[in-house]
N, C-alpha and C positions, 0 to 999 in steps of 0.2 A: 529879158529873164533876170530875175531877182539872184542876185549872188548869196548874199549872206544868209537868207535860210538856208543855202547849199551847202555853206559853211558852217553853221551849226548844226546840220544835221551830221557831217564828219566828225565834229567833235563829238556828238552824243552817242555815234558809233565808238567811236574810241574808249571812249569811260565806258561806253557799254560791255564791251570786247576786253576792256582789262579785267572789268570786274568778273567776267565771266570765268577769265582765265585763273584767276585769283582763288573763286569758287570753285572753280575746278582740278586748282592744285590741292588744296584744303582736304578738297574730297577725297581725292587720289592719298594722299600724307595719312589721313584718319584713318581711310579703313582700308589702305594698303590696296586698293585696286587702280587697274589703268580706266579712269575715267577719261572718254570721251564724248562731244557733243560733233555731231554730224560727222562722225568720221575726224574733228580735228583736234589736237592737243594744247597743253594751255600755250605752249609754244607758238602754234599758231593764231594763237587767237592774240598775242603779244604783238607777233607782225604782222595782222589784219590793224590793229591798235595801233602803229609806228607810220605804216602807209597811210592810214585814213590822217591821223595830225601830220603829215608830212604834206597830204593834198591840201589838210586843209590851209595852212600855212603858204602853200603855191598860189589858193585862190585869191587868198586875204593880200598875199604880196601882188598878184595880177592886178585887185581892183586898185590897192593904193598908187600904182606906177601908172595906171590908167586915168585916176582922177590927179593925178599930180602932172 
């Protein structure tokens, strides 16, 4: 099984998930309402952001210690 698409696909969660979050504060800040997307806050989608570059980071270290 291929690692590194798995590994960019975590990053592109991540920028996806900040960006969300971002949009989401924005929106919330302008027109003073509590914006959420499925139930979660930009908060959460910060630490959906943190975990996902956190994995991805574990995987990219797993494969280097493996081919080393």
């Amino acid at each position: 099984m291929a690692i590194l698409p798995m590994i960019d696909l975590m990053i592109l969660v991540a920028w996806t998930s900040l960006i969300v979050a971002v949009v989401q504060k924005a929106i919330g800040m302008t027109l003073a309402i509590r914006a959420t997307v499925f139930g979660m806050t930009p908060f959460d989608f910060v630490v959906v952001a943190a975990v996902s570059l956190l994995f991805a980071l574990a995987l990219a270290a797993r494969v280097w210690v493996k081919a080393n």
